[in-house]
C-alpha positions in Angstrom: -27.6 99.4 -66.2 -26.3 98.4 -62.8 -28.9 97.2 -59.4 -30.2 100.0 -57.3 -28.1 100.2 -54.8 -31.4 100.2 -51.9 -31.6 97.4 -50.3 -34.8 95.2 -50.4 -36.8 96.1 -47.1 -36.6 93.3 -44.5 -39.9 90.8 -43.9 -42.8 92.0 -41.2 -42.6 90.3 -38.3 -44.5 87.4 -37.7 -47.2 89.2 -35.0 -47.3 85.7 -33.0 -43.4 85.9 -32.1 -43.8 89.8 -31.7 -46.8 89.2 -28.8 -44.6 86.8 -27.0 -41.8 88.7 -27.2 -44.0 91.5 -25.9 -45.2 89.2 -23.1 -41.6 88.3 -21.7 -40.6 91.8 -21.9 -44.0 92.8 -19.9 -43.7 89.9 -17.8 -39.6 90.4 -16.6 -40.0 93.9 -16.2 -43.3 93.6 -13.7 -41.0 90.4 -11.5 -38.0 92.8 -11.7 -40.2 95.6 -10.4 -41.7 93.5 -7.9 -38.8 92.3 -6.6 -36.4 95.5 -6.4 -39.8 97.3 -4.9 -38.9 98.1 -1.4 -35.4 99.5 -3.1 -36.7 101.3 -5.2 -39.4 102.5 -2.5 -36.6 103.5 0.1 -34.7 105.2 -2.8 -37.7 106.9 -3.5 -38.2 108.0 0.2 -34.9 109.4 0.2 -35.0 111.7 -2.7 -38.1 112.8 -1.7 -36.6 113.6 1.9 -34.1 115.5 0.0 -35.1 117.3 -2.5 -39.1 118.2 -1.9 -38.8 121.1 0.6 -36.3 122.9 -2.0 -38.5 122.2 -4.6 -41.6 123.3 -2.8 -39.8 126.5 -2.0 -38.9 127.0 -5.9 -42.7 126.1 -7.1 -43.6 129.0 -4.6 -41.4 131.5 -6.0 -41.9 130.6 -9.4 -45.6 131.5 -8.6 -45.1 134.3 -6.7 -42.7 135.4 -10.1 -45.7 134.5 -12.4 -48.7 136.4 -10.4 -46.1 139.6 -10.1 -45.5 139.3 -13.8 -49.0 138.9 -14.8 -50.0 141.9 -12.5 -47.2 144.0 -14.2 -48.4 142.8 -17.4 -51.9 143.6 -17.1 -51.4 146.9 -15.7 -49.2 147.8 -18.8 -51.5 146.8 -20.9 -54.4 149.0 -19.4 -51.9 151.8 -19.6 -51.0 151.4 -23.6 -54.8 150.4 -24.3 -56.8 151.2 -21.5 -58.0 155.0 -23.0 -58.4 153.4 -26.2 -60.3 150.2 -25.1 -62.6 152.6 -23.4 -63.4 154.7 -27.0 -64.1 151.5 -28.8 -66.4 150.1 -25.4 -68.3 153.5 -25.8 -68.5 153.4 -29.4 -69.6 149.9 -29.9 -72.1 150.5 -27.0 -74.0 153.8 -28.9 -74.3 151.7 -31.8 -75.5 148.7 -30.3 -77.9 150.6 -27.5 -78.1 154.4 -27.5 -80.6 154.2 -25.0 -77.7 152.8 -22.7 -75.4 155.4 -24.2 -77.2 158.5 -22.9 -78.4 157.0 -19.8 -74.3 156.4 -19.5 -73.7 159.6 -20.9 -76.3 161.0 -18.2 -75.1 159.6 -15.4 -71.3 160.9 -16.0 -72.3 164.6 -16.8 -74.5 163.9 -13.4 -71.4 162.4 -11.5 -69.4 165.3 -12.7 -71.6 168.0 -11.7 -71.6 166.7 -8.2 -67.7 166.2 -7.9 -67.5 169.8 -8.9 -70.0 170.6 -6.0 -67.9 168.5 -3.5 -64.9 169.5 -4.4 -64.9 173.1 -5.7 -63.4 172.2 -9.0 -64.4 170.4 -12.6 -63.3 166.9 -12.5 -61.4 167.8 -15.3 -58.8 170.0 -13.4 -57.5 166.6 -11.1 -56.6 165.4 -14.7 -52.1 165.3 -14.6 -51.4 168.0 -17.1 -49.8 165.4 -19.9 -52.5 163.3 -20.2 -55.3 165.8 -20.4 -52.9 167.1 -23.5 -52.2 163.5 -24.8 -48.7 163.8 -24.0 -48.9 160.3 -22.5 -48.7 159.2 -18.9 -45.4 159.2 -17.1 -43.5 156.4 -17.3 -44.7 154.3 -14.1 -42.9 151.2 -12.6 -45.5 149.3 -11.0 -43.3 148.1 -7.9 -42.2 151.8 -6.9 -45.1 153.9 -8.5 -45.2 156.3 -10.1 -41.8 157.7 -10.8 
């Protein structure tokens, strides 16, 4: 049978030389920093001279991108599970407190009796025609309305 061909790993480092070395390193980098500081300052100066306003004007329209896309997202979301999140609300709620649930239940029989009254009509009838039959809403682009 022939030797593994794996070499034998190499010996740990003697942590004394490792420190110093560390120390040199440390030490050289902070004197070269020291001494190329008012290079690297006035470098530093100038990038910032050139490139900060563009950049400020990016990071405002990246934000202005993020708020419209959260807004857009939010709104779809209340549109897919709005109706639904409402049934689960009302359900939860009746079997949690159906004292709450009546007096809820009260006060929207109560609120539509009085739109009726002030506007000659159930509430029901300003209901678009495909939602009150679960057609689904019209597709609706939030930066133009509804379409």
């Amino acid at each position: 049978m022939g030797s593994t061909s794996v070499p034998a790993p190499p010996p740990p480092p003697d942590p004394g030389n490792a420190a110093k070395a560390n120390e040199l390193y440390y030490r050289s980098s902070l004197e070269t920093y020291i001494a190329n500081q008012g290079e690297v300052a006035a470098l530093e100066q100038r990038l910032r001279e050139k490139y900060n306003p563009r950049q400020r004007e990016l990071e405002r329209q990246m934000s202005a991108l993020d708020a419209q896309r959260a807004a857009q997202t939010g709104l779809q979301v209340e549109r897919e599970y709005g109706s639904q999140r409402s049934l689960e609300a009302l359900r939860r709620q009746y079997e949690t407190n159906p004292n709450a649930f009546a007096v809820q239940r009260g006060l929207g029989a109560q609120a539509a009796t009085q739109y009726a009254r002030l506007y000659g009509q159930p509430a029901e009838a300003s209901v678009p025609y495909e939602v009150k039959k679960s057609a689904g809403a019209k597709e609706a682009n939030y930066l133009t309305g509804l379409s």
